[in-house]
C-alpha positions in Angstrom: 30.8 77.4 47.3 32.7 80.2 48.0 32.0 79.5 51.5 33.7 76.1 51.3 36.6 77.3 49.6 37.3 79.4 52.5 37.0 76.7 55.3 39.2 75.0 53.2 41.6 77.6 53.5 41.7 77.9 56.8 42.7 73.9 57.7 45.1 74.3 55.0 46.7 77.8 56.7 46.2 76.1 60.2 48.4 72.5 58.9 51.2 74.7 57.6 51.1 76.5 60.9 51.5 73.6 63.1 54.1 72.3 61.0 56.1 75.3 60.6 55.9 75.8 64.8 57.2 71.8 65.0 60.1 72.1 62.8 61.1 75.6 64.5 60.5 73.6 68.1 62.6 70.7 66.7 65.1 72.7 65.7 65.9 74.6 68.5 65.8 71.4 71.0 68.6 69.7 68.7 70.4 72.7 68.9 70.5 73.0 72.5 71.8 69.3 73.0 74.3 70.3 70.6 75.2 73.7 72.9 74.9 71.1 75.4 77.2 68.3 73.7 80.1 70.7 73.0 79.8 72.4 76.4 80.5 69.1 78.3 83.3 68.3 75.7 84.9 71.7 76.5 84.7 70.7 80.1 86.3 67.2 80.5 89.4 68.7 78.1 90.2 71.4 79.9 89.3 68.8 83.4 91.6 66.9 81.8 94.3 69.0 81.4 94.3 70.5 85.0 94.9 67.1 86.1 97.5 66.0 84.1 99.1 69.7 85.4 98.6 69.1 88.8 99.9 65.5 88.7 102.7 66.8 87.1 103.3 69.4 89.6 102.7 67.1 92.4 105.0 64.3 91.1 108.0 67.4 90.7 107.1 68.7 94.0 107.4 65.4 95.7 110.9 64.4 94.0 112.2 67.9 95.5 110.9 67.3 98.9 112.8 63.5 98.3 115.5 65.0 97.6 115.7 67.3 100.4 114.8 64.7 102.9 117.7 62.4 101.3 119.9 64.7 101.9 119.3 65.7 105.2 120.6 63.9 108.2 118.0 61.5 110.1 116.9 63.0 113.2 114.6 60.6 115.5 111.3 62.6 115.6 109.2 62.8 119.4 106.6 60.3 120.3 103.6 62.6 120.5 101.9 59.9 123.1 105.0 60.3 125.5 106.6 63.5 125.0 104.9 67.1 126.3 104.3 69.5 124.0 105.8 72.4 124.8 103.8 75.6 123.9 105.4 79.1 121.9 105.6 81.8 123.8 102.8 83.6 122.1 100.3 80.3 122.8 101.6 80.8 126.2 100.7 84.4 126.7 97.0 83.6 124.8 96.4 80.6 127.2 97.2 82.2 130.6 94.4 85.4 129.0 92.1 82.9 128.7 92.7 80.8 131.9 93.2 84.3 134.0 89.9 85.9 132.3 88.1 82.5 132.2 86.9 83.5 128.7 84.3 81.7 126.7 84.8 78.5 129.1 83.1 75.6 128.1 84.2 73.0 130.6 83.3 73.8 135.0 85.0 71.8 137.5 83.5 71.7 141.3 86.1 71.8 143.4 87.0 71.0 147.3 84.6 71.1 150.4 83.9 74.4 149.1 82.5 73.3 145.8 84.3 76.5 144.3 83.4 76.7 140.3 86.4 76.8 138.3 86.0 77.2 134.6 88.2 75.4 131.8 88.4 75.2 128.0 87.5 71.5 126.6 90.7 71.7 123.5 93.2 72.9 126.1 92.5 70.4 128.4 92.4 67.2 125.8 95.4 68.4 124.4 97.1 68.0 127.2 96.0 64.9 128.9 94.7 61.6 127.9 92.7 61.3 130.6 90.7 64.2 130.0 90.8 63.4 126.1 89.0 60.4 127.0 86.7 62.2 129.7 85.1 64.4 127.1 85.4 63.3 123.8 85.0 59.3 124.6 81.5 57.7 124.3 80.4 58.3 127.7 81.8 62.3 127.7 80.6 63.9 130.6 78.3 67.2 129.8 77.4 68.7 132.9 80.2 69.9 135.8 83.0 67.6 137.0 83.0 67.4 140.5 86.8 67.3 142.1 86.3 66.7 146.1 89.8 65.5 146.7 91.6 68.8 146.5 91.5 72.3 147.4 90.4 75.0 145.0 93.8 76.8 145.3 95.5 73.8 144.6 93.3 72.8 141.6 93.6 76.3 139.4 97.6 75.5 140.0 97.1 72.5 138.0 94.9 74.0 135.7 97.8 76.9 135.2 100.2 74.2 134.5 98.1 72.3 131.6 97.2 76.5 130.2 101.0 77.6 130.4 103.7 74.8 131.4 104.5 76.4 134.7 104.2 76.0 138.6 105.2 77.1 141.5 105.8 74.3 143.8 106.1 74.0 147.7 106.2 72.1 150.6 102.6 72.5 151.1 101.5 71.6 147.3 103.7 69.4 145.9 101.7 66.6 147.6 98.4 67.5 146.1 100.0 68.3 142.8 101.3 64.9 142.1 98.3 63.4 143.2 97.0 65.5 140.3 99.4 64.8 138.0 99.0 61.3 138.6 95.4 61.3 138.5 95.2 62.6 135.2 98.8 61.3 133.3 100.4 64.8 133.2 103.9 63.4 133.3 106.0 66.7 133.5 104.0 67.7 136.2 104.8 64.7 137.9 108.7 64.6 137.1 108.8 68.4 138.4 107.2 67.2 141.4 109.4 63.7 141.9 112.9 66.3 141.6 110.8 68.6 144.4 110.2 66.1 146.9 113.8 64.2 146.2 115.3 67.8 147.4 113.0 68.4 149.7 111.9 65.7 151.7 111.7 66.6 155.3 110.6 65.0 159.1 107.5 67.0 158.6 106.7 65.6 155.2 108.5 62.5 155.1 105.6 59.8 156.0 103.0 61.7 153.9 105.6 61.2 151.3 106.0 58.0 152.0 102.6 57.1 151.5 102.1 58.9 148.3 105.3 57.2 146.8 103.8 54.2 147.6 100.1 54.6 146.5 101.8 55.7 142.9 104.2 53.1 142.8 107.5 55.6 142.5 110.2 53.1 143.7 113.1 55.0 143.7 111.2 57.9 145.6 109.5 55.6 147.9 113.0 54.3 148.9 114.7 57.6 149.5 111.9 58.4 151.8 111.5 55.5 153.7 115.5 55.3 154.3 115.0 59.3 155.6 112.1 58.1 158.1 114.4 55.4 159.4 117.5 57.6 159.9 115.1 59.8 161.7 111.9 58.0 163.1 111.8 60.0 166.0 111.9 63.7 165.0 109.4 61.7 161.9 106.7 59.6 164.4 106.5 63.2 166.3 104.5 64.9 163.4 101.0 64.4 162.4 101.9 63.0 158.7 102.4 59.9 160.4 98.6 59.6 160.2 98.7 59.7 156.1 101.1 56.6 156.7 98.5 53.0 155.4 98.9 50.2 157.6 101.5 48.0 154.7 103.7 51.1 155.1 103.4 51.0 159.4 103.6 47.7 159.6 106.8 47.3 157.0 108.6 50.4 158.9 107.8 48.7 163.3 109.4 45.7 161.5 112.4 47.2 161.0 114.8 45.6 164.1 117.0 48.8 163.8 115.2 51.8 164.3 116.8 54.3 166.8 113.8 54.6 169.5 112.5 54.0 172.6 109.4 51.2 172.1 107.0 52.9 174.0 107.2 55.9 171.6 106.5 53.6 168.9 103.6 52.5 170.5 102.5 56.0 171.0 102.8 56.7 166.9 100.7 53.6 166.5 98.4 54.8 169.0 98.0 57.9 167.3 97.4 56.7 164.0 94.2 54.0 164.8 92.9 56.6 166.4 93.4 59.1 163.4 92.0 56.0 161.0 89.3 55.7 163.6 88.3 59.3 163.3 88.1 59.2 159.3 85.7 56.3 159.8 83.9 58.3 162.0 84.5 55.3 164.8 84.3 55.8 168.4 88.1 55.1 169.3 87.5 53.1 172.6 90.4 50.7 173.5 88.1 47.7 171.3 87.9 49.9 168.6 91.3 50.8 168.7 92.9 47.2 169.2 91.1 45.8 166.3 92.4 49.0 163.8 95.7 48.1 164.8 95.7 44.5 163.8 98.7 42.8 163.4 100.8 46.4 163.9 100.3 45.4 167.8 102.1 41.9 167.2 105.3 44.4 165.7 105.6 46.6 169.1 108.1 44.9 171.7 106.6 45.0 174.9 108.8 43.0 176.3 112.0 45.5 175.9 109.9 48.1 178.2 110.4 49.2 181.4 107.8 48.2 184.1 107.2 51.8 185.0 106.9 52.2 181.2 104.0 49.6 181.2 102.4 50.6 184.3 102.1 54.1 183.0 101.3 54.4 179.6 100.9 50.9 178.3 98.4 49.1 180.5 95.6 51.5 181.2 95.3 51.8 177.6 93.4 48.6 177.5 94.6 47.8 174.4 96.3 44.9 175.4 94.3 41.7 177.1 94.5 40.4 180.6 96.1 37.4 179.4 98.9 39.4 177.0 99.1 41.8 180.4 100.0 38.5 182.5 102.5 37.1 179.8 104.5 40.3 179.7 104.7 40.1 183.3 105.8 36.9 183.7 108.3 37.0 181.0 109.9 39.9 183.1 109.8 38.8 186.4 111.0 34.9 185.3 112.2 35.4 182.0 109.6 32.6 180.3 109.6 33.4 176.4 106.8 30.6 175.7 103.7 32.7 176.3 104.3 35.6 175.1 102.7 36.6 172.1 104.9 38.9 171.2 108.9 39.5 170.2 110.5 39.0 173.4 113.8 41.2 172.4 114.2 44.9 171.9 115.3 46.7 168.7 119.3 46.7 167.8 120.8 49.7 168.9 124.6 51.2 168.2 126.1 52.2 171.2 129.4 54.4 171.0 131.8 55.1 173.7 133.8 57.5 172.3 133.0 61.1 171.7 136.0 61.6 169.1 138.1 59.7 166.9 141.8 60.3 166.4 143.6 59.8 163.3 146.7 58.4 165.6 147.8 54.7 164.8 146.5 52.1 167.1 148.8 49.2 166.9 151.2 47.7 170.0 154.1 47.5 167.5 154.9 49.9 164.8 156.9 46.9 163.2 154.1 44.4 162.7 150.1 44.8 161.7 148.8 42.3 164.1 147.6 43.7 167.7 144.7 42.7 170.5 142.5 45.0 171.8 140.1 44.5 175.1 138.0 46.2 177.0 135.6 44.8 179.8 131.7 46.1 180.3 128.6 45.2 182.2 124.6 46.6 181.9 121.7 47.1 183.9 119.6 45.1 182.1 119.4 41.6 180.8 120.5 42.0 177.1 121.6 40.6 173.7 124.7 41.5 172.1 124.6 41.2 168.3 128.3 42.8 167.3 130.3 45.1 167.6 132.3 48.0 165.6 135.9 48.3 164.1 137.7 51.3 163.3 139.0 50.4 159.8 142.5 50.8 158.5 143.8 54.2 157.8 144.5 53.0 154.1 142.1 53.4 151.7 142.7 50.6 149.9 140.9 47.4 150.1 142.7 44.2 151.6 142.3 41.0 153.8 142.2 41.2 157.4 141.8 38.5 159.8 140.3 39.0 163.2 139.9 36.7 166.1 137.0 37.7 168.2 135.5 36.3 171.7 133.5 37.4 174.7 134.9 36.5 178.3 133.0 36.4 181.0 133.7 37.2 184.4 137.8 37.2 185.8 138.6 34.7 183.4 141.8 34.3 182.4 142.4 36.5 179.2 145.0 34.3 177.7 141.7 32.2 176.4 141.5 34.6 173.5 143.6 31.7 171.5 140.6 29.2 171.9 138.6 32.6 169.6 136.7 32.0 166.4 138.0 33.1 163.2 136.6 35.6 161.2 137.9 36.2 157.6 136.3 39.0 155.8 137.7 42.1 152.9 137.4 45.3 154.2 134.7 47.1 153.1 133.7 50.1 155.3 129.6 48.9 156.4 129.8 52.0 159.2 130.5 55.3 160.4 131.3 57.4 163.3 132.6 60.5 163.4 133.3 60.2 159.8 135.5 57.6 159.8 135.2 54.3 158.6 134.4 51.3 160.7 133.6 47.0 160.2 131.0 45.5 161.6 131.3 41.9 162.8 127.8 40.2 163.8 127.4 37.3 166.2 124.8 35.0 165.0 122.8 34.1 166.9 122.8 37.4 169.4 124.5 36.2 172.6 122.4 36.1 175.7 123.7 38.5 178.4 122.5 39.0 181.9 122.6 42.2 183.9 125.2 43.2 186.4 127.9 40.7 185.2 131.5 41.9 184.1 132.1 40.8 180.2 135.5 41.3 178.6 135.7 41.5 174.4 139.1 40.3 173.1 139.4 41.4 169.1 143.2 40.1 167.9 143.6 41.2 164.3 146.1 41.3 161.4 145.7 44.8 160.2 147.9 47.7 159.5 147.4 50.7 161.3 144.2 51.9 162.2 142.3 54.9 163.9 141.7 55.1 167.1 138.7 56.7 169.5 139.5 59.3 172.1 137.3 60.9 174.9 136.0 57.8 175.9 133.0 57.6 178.6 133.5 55.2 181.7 129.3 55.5 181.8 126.9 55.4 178.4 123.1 55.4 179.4 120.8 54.9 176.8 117.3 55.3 176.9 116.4 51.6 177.6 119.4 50.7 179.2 122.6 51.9 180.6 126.4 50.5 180.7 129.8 50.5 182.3 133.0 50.5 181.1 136.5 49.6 182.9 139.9 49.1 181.7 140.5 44.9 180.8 142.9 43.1 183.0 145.4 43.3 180.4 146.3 46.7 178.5 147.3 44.9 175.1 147.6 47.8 172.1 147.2 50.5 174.5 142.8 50.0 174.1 141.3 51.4 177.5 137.9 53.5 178.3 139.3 56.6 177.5 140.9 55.5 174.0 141.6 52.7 171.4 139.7 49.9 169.5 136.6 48.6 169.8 134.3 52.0 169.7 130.7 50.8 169.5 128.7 47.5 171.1 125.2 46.7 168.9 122.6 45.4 171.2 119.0 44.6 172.3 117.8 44.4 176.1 115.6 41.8 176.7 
């Protein structure tokens, strides 16, 4: 019994227990949600309230800076894509450290023949240039070295100097390269500094190479400076080797110019030089074949025709460049004068020929009273040639006005009084030439008239101008190299014009 009563006990101790540990568990779990509950509370009110403070800052700051930009003038801001960014002084001295100590590069470049290593760093160089931008952050980024075969090392860590610190030092000897460069990778003040270079400095030693890079890149008004220099001076300019750098558009455009200031068999000397220069790139043997087909249609431009026959038989036919039929056409066109067969222009390039070696500032007129007068003066030539104008010293006025003149060519002793049956020719004065400085007209004949050697020719020019300059020092004798002529006095002395002074101071011509 007693027994019982205790087992009894015990459930009855054990229940309460159980209970008692529940309601204590219970208890402190509804507590904690309420910790829990009133914790979260706390933190979207005071969330709540920051926000609505920093809106309300924001919304204050952003009327001020309103404000402020209202009441400041408008000023244009730079287009980052097309202007350079020029660095701070202190960016400047950091970059050239780095380039100068090539620290912590992360960017090689293989440069030249050489294959000299030259380190970079990746954020200078796409900050600087699209190209690169797109070279090593685009989807096909190169990771390893770049390999640059096209220029030298020296030239190259220029460049590089220039993206680092904005500056260069530029010469005759890497201006070339470094527009190339600049081109090459769109670093436009590079290539402006490099445009003013070359405009300042273009030279006969430089003037084809520049030439040619004007015109790979497209630089118009460059590529027209420099092709006017090489014209003005295609001799001293053919002589050098940067005739070589010259493509075969740019050779062919400048042998057909029909005014350049040379012997033809020099030209054909420069185009010689150049296929074989293009030959040797190729790595081509430059026999005559060879050399023949690199020159193309550049051979059609060259006028044999205006050469001498000593010329030919010297330094044109044992060549071989030219074919036994082509060698038989020139000859016969020289010998008989037939233009039919000849594949090529049968007329030499114009050329300016001046018979004075001054000009006076005297009036040339036959009456002071009156601004009409006739100047003459009778010539011959050695050679079978074209006349195509001639030159007319221009009023001593400056200003601009009318001016008939009555032009003809008389040959032989006719009578000189035929200068009334002269065509007219009506033009304003503007000032086309220039010798000695002073201003002259040039009257064309179109077409050229055909002139045969060894035959007197008198030029009768009647005009209605005031007073005009006059040449002095004139030479009874002018040879040229492909040609040479004579001068006398005309029959009649009309406004005082003879070979030692007077009108008429230049003849433009091409033998035949």
């Amino acid at each position: 019994m007693l027994s019982r009563l205790r087992e009894s006990f015990r459930r009855k101790s054990s229940r309460r227990r159980s209970h008692s540990r529940k309601g204590i568990e219970d208890t402190s779990e509804n507590d904690t949600d309420t910790l829990r509950s009133r914790s979260l509370a706390s933190s979207f009110t005071s969330l709540d309230s920051s926000i609505s403070s920093s809106t309300t800052r924001g919304r204050s700051k952003l009327n001020d800076s309103t404000s402020t930009l209202q009441s400041r003038p408008r000023q244009s801001s730079p287009n980052p894509d097309t202007q350079w960014q020029k660095a701070t002084p202190s960016v400047v001295e950091c970059n050239r450290t780095m380039f100068n100590r090539q620290l912590q590069c992360d960017v090689t470049f293989v440069v030249g023949e050489s294959r000299a290593l030259v380190g970079a760093h990746r954020f200078v160089l796409v900050s600087r240039s699209d190209v690169f931008f797109r070279m090593f952050c685009g989807p096909l980024a190169e990771l390893g070295p770049v390999v640059i075969p096209d220029v030298t090392e020296n030239v190259f860590r220029q460049f590089m100097e220039f993206l680092y610190v904005d500056e260069v030092s530029l010469t005759p000897d890497n201006v070339t390269p470094l527009h190339y460069l600049g081109r090459k990778y769109d670093v436009e003040p590079l290539v402006q500094q490099c445009l003013e270079f070359l405009h300042a400095r273009l030279t006969c030693d430089n003037a084809c190479s520049i030439l040619e890079q004007a015109h790979c890149f497209d630089e118009h008004e460059l590529y027209k400076t420099s092709f006017e220099f090489v014209k003005e001076n295609v001799k001293a300019c053919l002589a050098t080797v940067s005739v070589h750098d010259l493509c075969r558009g740019c050779l062919e455009k400048l042998l057909s110019v029909d005014t350049l200031e040379v012997s033809e068999d020099v030209l054909f000397k420069a185009a010689l030089a150049w296929a074989e220069a293009a030959l040797e790139k190729k790595h081509i043997t430059p026999d005559a074949e060879h050399v023949r087909k690199e020159l193309g249609h550049v051979l059609q431009l060259l006028r044999f025709t205006a050469m001498t026959f000593d010329t030919l038989h010297e330094r044109v036919f044992p060549t071989g460049v030219l074919t036994l039929e082509e060698t038989k056409a020139i000859v016969e066109y020289k010998e008989i004068g037939c233009p039919t067969s000849v594949p090529f222009i049968c007329r030499g390039r114009q050329r300016v020929l001046h018979r004075f070696q001054n000009v006076s500032r005297v009036r040339c007129t036959s009456t002071p009273e009156t601004a009409k007068w006739t100047a003459a003066i009778t010539f011959s030539c050695d050679r079978d040639f074209f006349l195509h104008g001639i030159h007319v010293f221009a009023c001593t006025r400056e200003t601009t006005h009318r001016a008939s003149l009555r032009f003809s060519i008389l040959q032989g002793q006719n009578d000189i009084a035929l200068f009334n049956r002269m065509s007219d020719y009506d033009h304003t004065y503007h000032h086309s030439g220039n010798n000695d400085g002073i201003k002259t007209l040039t009257i064309n004949m179109c077409p050229p008239r055909d002139m045969c050697s060894n035959v007197d020719y008198t030029i009768v020019l009647q005009a209605n101008m005031a007073a005009c300059f006059a040449g002095t020092e004139g030479m009874a004798v002018v040879p040229c190299d492909d040609a040479s002529f004579r001068f006398r006095d005309a029959p009649v002395k009309f406004n005082g014009t003879t070979v030692s002074e007077g009108q008429i101071p230049c003849l433009v011509y091409s033998v035949r």
